[in-house]
TIMAR-591930 format. One record per atom (N, C-alpha, C): residue in one letter; x, y, z. Coordinates in steps of 0.2 Angstrom, whole numbers, plus 2048, in hexadecimal, padded with zeros to 3 digits. Each point is the difference from the previous one (the first is absolute). Layout:
<pts>
AXYZ...
</pts>
This chain:
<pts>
X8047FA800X7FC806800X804806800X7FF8067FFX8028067FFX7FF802806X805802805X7FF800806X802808803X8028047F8X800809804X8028037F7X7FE806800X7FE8037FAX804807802X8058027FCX7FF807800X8038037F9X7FC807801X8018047FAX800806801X8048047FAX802806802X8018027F9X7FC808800X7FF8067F8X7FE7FB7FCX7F87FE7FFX7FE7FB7FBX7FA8067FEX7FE8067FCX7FC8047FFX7FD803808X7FA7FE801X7FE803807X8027FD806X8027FA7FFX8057FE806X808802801X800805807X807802801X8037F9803X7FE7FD807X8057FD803X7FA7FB806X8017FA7FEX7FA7FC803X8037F8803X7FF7FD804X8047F9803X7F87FF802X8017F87FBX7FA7FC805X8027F9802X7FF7FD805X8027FA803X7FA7FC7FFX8007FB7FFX7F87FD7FBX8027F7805X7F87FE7FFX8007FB803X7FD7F97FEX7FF7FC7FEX7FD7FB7FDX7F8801801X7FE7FB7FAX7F88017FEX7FF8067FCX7FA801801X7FE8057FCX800804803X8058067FAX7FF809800X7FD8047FFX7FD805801X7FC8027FCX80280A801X7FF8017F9X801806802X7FA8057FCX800804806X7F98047FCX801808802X7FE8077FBX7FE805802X7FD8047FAX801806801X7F98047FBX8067FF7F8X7FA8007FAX8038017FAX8068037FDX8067FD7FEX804808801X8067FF804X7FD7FE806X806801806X8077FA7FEX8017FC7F9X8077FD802X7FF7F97FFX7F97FC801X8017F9802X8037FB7FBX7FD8027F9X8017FD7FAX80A802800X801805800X809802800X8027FE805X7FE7FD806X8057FD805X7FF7F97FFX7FC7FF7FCX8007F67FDX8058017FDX8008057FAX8058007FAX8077FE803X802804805X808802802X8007FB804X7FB7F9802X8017FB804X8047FB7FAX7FB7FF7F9X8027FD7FDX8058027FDX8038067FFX8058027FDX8077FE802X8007FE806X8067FF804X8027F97FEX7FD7FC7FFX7FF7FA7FBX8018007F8X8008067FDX8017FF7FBX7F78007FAX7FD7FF803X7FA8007FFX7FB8057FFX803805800X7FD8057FDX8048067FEX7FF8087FEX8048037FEX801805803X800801807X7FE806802X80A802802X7FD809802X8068007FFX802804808X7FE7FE803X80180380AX80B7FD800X800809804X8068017FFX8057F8806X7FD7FD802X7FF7FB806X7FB7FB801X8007FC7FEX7FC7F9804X8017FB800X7FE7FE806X8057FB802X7FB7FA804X8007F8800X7FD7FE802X8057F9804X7FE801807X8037F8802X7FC7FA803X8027FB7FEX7FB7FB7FDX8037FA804X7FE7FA802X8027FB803X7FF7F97FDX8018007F9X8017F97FCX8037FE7FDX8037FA7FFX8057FE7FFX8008017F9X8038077FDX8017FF7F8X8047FC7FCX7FE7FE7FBX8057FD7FAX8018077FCX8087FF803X8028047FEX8087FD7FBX8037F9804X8057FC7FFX8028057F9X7FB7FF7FCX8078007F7X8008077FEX800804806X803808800X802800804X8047FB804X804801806X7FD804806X7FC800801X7FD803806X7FD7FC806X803801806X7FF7FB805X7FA801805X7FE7FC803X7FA801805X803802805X7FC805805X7FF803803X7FD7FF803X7FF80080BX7FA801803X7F98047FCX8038077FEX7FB8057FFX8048017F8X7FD8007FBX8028007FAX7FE80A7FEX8028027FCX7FE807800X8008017F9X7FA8037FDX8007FF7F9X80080A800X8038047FDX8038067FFX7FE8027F9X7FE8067FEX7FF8037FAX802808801X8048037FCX800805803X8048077F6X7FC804802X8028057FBX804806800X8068007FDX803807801X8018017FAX8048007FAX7FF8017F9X7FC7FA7FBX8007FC803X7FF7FA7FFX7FB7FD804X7FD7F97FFX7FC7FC803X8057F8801X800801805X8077FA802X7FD7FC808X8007F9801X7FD7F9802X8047FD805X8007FE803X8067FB807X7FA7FE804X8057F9801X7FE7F9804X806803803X800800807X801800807X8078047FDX7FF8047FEX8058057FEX8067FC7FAX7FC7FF7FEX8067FB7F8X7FB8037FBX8038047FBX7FE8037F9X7FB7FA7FFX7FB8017FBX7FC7FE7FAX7FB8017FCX8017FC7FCX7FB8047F8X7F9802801X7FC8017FEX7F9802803X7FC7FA7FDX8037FC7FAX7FC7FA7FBX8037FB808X8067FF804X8017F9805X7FD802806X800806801X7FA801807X7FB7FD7FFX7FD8027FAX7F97FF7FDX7FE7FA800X8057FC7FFX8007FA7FEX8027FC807X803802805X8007FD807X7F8803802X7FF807801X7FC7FF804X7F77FF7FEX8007FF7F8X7FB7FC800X7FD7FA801X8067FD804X7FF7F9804X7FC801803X800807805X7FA7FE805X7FD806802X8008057FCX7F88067FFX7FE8007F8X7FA801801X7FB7FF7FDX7FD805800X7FD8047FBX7FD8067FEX7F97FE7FDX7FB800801X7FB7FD7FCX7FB8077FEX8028017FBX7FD8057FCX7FA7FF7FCX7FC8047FDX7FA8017FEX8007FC7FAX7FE7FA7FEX7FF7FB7FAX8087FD7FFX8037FD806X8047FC7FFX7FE7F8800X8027FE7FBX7FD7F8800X8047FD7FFX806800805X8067FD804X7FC7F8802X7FC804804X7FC7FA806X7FB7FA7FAX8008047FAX7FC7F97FBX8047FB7FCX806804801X8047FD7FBX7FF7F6801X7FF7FD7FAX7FF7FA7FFX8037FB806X8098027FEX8037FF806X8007FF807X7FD805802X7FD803809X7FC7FA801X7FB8007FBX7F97FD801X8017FB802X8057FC7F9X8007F87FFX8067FD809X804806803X8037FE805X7FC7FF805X7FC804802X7F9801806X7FC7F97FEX7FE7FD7FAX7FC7FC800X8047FB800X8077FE7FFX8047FB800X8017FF808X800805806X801801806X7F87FC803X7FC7FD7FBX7FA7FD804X7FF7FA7FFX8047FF7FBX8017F77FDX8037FC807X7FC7FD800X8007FB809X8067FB7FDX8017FD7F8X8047FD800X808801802X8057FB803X804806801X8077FE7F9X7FD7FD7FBX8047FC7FAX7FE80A7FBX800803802X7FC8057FDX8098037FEX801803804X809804800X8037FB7FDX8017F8801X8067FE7FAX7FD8007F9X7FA7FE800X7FD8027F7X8028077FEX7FE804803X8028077FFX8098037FDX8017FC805X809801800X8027FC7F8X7FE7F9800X8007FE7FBX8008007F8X7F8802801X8008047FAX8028077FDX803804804X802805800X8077FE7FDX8047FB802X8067FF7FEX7FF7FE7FAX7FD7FA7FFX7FE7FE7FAX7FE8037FAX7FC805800X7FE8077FBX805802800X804802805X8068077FEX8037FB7FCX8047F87FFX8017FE7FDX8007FE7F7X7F8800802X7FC7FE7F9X8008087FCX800806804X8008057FDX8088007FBX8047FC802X8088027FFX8007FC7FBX7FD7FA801X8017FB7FAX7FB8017FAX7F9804802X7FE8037FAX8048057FBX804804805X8028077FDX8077FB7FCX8017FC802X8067FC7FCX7FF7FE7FAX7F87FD802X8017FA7F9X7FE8057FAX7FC807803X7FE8057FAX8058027FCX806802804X8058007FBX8027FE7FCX7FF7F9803X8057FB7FAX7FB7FF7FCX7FB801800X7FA8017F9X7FF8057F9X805805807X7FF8077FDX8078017FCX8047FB802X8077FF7FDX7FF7F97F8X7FA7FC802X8007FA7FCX7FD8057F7X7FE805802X7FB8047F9X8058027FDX806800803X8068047FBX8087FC801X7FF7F7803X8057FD802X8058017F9X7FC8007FBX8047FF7FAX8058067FFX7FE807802X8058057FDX804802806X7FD7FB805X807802808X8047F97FEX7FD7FB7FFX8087FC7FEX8058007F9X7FB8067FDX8048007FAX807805801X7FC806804X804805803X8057FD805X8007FB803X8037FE805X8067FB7FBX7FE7FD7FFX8047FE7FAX8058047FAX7FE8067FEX8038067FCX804801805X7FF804808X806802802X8057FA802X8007FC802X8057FB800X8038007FAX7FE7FE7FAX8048017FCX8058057FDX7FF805803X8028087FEX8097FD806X7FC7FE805X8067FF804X8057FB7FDX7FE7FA801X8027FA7FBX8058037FBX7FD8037FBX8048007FAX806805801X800803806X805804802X8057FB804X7FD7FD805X8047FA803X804804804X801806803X804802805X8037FD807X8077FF802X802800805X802805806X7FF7FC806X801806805X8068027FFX8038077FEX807803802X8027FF7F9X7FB7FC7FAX8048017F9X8018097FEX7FC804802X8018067FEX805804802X8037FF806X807802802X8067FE7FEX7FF7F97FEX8057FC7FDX8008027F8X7FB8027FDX8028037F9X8028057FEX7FF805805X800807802X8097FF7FEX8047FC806X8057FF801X8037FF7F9X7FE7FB7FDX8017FF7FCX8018057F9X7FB8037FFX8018087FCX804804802X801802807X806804800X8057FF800X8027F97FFX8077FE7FDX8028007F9X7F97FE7FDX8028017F7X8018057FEX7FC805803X801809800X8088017FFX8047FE805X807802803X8047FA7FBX7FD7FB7FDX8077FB7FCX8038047FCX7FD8027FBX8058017FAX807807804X7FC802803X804808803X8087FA806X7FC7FB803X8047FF805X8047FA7FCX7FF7FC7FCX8037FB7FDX8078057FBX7FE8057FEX8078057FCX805801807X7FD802806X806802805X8037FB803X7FC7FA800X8057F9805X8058017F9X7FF7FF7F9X8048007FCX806805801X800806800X805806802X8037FD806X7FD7FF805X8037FE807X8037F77FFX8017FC7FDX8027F97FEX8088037FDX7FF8067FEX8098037FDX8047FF805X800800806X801802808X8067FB7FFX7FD7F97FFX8027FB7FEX8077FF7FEX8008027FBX8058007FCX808802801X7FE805806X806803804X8017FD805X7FD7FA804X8017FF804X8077FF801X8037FA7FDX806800800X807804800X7FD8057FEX8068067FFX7FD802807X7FD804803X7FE801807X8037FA807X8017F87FEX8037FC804X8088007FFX8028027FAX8068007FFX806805806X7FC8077FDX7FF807801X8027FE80CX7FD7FC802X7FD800808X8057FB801X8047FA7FCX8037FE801X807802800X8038017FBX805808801X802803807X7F9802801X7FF805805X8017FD807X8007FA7FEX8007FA808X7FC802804X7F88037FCX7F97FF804X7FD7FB800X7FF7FE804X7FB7F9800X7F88007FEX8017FB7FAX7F88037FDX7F87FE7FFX8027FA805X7FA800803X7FB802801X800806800X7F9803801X8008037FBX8058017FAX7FA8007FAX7FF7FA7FCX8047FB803X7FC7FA7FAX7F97FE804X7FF802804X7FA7FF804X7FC8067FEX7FF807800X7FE8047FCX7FC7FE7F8X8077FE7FCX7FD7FE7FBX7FD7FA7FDX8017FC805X7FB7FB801X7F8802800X800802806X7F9804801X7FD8017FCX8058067FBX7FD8077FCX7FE7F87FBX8047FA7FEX7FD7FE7F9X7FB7F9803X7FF800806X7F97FB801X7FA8067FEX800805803X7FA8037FFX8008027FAX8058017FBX7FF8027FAX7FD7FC7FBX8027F8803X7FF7FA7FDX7F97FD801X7FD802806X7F87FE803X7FD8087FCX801806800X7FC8037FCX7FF7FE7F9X8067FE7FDX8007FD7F8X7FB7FA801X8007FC802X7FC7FA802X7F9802800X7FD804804X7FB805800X7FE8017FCX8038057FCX7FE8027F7X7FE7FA7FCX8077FD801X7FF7F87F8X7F8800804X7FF7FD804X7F97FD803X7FB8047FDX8008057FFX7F98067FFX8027FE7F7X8047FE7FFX7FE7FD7F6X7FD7FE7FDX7FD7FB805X7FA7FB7FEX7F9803802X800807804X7FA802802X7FD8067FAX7F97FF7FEX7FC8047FDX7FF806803X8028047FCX800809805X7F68007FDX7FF8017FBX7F9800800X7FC7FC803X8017F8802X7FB7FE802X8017FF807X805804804X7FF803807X7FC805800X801806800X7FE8067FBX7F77F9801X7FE8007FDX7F88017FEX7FF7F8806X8047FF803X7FD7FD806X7FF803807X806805800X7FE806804X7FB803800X7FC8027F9X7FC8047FEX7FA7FB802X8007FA800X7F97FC800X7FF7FF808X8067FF803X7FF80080AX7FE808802X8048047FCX7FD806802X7F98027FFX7FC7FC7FAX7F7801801X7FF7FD804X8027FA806X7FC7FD802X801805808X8058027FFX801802807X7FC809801X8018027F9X7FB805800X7F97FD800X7FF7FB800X7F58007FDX8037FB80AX8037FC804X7FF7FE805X803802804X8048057FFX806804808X8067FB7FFX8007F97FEX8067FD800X8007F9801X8077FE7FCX7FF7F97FFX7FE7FA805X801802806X7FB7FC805X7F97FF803X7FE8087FEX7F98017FDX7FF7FF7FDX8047FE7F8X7FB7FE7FAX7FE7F6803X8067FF803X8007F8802X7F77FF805X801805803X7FB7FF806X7F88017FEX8018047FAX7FA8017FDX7FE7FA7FBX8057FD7FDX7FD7FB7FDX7FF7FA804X8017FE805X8017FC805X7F7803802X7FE803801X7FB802801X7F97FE7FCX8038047FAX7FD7FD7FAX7FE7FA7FFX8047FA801X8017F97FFX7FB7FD805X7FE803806X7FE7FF804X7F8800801X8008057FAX7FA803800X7FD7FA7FBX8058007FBX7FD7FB7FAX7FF7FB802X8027FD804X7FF7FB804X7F97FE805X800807802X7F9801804X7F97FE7FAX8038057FDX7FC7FE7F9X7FC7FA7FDX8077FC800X7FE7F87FCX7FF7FB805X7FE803806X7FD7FD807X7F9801802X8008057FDX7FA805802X7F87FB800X8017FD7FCX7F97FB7FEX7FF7FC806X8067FB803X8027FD807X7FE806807X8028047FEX7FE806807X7FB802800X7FE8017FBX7F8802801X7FA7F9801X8027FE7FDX7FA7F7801X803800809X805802804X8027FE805X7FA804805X8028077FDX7FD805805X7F88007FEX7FE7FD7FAX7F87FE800X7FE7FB805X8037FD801X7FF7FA803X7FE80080AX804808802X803803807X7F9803801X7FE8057F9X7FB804800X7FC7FD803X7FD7FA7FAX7FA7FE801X8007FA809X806801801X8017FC809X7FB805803X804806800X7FE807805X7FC8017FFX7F98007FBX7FC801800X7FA7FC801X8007FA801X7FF7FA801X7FF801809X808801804X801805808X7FA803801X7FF8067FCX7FE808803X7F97FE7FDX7FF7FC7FDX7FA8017FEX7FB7FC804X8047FC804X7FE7F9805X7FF804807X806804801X801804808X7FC8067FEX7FD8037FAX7FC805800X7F97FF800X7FD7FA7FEX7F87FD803X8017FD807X805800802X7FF7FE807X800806804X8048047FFX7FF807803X7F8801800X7FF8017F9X7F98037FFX7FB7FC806X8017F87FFX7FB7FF805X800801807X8047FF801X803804807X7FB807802X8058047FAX7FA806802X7FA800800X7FD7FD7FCX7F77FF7FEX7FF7FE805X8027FA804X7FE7FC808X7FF808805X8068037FEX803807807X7FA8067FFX7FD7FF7F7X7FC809801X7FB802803X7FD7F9803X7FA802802X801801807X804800805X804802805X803806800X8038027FAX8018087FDX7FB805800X7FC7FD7FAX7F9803801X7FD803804X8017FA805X7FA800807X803806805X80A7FE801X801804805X8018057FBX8038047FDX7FC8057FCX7FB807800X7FA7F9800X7FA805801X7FF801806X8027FE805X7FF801808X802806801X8078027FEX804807800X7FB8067FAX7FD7FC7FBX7FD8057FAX7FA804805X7FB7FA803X7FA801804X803805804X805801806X802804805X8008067FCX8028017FBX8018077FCX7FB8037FDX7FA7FD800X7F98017FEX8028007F8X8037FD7FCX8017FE7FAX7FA7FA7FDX7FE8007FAX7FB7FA7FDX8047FB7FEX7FF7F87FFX8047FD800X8047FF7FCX8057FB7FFX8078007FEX7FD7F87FCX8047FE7FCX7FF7FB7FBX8088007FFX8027FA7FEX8077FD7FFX7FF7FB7FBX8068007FBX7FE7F97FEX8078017FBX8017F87FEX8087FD7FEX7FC8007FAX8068057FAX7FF7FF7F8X8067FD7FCX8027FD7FDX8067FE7FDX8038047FCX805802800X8068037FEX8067FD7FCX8038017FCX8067FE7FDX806800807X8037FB7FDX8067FB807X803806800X801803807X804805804X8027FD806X805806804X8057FD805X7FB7FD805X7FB8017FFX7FB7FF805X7FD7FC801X8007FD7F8X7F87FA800X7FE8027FBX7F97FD7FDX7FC8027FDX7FA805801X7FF802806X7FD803804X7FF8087FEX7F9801802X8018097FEX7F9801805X801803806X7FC802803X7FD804802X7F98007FDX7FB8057FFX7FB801805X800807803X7FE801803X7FA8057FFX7F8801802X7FC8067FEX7FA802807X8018037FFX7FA805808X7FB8007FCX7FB7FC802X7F78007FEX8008037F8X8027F97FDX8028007F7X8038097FDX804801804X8038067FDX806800801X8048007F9X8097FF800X802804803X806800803X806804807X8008087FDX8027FF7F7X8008067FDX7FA805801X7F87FF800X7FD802802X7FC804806X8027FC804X7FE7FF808X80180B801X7FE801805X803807802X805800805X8018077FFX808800806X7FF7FC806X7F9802804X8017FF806X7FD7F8802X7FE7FD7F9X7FF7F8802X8087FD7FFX8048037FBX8057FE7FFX8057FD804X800809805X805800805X7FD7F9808X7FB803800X7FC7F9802X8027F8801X7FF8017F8X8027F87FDX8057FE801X8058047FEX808800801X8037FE808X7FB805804X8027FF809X7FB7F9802X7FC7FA7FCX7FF7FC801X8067F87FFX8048077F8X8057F97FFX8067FF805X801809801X8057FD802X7FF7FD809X7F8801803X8007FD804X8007F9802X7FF7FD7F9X8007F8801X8077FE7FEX8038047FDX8098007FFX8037FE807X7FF806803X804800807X7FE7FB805X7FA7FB7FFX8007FA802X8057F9800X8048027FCX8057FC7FFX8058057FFX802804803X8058057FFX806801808X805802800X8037FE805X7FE806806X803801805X7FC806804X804805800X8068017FDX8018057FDX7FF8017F8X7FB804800X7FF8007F7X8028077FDX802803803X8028077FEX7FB806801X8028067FCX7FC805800X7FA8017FBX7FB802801X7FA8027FBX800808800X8008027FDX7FE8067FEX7FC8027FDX7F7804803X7FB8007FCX7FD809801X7FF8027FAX7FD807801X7F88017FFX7FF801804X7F68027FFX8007F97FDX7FF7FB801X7FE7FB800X7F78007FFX7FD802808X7F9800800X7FF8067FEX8038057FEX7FD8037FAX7F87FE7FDX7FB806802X7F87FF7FDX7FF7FB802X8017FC806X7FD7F8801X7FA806806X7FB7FA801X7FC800805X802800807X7FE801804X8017FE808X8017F9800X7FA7FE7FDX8027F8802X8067FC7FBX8008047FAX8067FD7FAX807801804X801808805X805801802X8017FD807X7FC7FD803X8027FC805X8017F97FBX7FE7FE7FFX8037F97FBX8078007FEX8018077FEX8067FF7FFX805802804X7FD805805X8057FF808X8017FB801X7FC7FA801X8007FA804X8027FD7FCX8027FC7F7X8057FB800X806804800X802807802X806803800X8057FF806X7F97FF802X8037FF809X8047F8801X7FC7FC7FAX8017FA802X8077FF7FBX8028037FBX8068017FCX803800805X802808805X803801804X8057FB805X7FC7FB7FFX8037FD806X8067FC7FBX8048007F8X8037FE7FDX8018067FEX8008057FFX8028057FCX7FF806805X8068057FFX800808802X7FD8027FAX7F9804803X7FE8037FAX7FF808802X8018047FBX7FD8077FFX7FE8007FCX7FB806805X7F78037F9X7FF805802X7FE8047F9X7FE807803X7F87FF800X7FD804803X7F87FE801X7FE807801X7F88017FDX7FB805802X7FC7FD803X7FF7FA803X7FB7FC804X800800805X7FB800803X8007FD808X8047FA802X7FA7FC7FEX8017F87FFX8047FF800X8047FF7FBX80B7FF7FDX801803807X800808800X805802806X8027FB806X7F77FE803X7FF800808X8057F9800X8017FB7F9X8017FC800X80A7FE804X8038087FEX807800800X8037FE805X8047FD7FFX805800807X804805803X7FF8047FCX806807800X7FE8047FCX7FD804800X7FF8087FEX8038057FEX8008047FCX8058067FFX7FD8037FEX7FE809801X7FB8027FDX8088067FBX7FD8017FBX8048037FBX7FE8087FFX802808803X7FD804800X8038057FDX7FE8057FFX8068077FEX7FF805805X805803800X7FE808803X8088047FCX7FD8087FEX8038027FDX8038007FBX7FD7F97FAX8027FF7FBX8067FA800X8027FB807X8037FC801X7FD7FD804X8017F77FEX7FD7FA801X8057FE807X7FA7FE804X8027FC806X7FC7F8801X8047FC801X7FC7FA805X8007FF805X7F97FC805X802802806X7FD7F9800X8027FA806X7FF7FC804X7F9801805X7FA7FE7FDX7FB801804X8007FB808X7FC805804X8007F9806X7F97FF801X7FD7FB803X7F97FF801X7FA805800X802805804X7FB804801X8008047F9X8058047FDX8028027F9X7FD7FD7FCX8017F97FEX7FB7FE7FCX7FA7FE7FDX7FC802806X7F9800802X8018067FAX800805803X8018067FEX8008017F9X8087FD7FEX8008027F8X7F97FB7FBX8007F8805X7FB7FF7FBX7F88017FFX800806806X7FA803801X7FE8047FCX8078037FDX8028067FAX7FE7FE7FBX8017F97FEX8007FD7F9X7F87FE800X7FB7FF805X7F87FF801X7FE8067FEX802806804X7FD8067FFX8018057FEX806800800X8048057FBX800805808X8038057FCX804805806X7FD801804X7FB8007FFX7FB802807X7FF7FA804X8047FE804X7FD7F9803X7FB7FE805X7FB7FF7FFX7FB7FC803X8007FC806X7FD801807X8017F8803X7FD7FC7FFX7F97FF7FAX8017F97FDX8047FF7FDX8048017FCX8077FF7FCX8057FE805X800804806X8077FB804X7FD7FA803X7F9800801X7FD7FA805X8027FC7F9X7FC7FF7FAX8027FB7FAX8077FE7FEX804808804X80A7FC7FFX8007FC805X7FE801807X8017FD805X7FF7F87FFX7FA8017FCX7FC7F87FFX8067FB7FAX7FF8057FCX8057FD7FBX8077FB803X802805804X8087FC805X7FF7FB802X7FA801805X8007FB805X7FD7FB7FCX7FC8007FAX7FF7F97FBX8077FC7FDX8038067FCX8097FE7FFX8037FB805X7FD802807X8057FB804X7FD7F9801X7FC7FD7FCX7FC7FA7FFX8017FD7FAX8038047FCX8027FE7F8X8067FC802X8007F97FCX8087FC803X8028027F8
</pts>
């Protein structure tokens, strides 16, 4: 529950702290005065609305799922909104986006707004009525087939493929076949482009370098006279017959070198440079032209399988369907056995609300995660779209009454505005009293013009202005007489309007 509120410079509210208490809230005062704008900046702190109060901040006592934004529980959790040039969000004082707040704290408030049909969605429905199936084989069918669909979804969307690939198998394995042989006929090796490279730049330099060893082999010629000369001289000459030795190995490995490049075609390196160089242009390079056909092959291969793949995954299809279509009649019957218990308990909550009756009934639908099931619901033959606001909201606070029968005791926050809006006395005690009974699984606020609603709250707050600024105040016993005597008679208050507040309370305290 939301366990203290405050807010500060949100339009007519300067600076306001509420300390709030489980069950039902209610907050009431003249048109004008703030009620509607102080829901706004409760849900805003949340991320659930847009308001834009330079401060609000609410702390809360539930264990959020917050784990995959790194945010840790906390005795008192503190969800923060706050505006200085920007509008910027924190969980217990850690940055966050206003989409992951939003997304944390729609786990547990609820806003239930005028024609939301959250509460009818098919889902809801079929989970309420799944919660009355006495068998208890009910939740492994469900898990079951749900696996099973997702499956059969995966294996449909597979086999469409390969169908969609079969209408043009011929010009994908033609094509898969052309590029392979684009590769093929080049036949490239990894590291032959460098190796030819090499190659080129030694034919470039023969004919220039093959005239110099020539000039440099004259060197030769004198040796002798040079050994002579050192011998005379009675220098020891060892180091240049070792010298000259040197100078005519490498002279002799360069020539060797050259004779070997005689037998190489200078053109047809030359244009096999040229043909590795397309591939390495059209694929980045020769181990990517490998890898790409190596793909291709692969592909081709998927190809001239494809007949054996697809007869495999028809065969899977039609398994899973054969499952889901087995575990989705038995669902159905299940439910069928449970409506009339749905129905029944239903219309008990419909009747309390002075509503006409309620008719349910299981239509078949195309296979979803859910079953075949599409659960229709009508208010004395009149569709949901039809109905008026104030049956609506009615109807609505019937569903989620028999929701919260199987709901945990902490069920979160409700948030409702003018709810009994134009109801009657006796419409708006109906819907005081199943609110009352919410309360006991849900912290609710509502703003009310009612008697009825109000006398119902556990907690009071009358919402007022003076001098163009909004205050809330914490009503006490005798106060509330008071203000909901206002709400009877208007400004002028009457003592039969406080005897009828009086009455009202002390009925509330009989309401379980």
């Amino acid at each position: 529950m939301i366990e203290r509120f405050y807010l500060k410079d949100y339009l007519s509210f300067k600076n306001i702290e509420l300390n709030l208490s489980r069950g039902l809230i209610v907050f009431t005062g003249p048109s004008g005065s703030g009620k509607s704008v102080l829901m706004d900046s409760i849900l805003s702190t949340f991320g659930l609305s847009d308001g834009g109060a330079a401060l609000c901040e609410s702390q809360i006592n539930w264990n959020i799922l917050g784990d995959d934004f790194g945010i840790e529980n906390e005795d008192i959790n503190v969800f923060r909104q706050i505006k200085k040039e920007k509008v910027r969000f924190f969980i217990n004082n850690q940055s966050i986006s206003k989409k992951d707040i939003k997304g944390i704290g729609s786990n547990y408030i609820r806003h239930l707004s005028l024609k939301d049909y959250s509460d009818f969605e098919n889902k809801n429905l079929l989970e309420i009525l799944d919660n009355r199936v006495k068998n208890a084989d009910i939740q492994t069918i469900k898990e079951r087939f749900k696996a099973n669909f997702s499956k059969y979804l995966e294996v449909s969307k597979e086999l469409q493929e390969i169908e969609d690939e079969e209408k043009r198998i011929v010009e994908l394995k033609e094509f898969a076949a052309f590029e392979i042989q684009k590769i093929d006929d080049i036949n490239p090796k990894t590291g032959e482009d460098e190796a030819l490279l090499e190659i080129k730049k030694e034919l470039s330099k023969k004919e220039k370098s093959t005239k110099k060893i020539e000039e440099a082999n004259k060197i030769f010629d004198y040796e002798h006279v040079v050994a002579s000369a050192l011998e005379l001289l009675e220098i020891e000459s060892s180091f240049f017959d070792d010298a000259m030795n040197e100078l005519r190995a490498h002279l002799d490995e360069a020539t060797q070198k050259f004779t070997n490049l005689e037998d190489i075609d200078v053109e047809e390196v030359l244009n096999r440079i040229e043909a590795l160089s397309s591939l390495k242009r059209r694929y980045g390079g020769i181990e990517e032209a490998l890898e790409y056909k190596k793909l291709k092959l692969q592909e081709l291969e998927r190809y001239n399988n494809i007949e054996i793949t697809k007869d495999s995954l028809v065969d899977l299809k039609s398994s899973l369907q054969v499952s889901i279509t087995e575990d989705a009649n038995k669902m159905t019957q299940l439910r069928q056995g449970a409506l009339g218990d749905f129905t029944k308990d239903l219309n008990s909550y419909v009747t309390q609300l002075y509503l006409r009756g309620v008719s349910i009934k299981l239509k078949e639908i195309p296979l979803g995660n859910s079953g075949q099931d599409f659960v229709e619901i009508v208010l004395s033959e009149t569709p949901l779209d039809k109905v008026s606001t104030g049956e609506f909201n009615r109807l609505r606070l019937a569903i989620l009454a028999i929701k919260s029968e199987s709901a945990q005791e902490n069920g979160g926050v409700l948030m409702l505005d003018e709810i009994d809006a134009n109801l009657s006395g006796e419409e708006s005690m109906s819907v005081a009293k199943v609110l009352r009974y919410l309360s006991k699984k849900f912290q609710i606020f509502v703003i009310s013009h009612q008697p009825q609603l109000t006398s119902m709250g556990d907690q009071h707050f009358l919402v007022h202005k003076s001098d163009g600024e909004s205050f809330v105040k914490p009503l006490a016993p005798l106060e509330r007489i008071d203000e909901i005597a206002r709400m009877i008679s208007g400004e002028s208050i009457t003592n039969e309007a406080k005897l009828f507040a009086k009455d009202l309370l002390e009925m509330s305290k009989c309401v379980l």
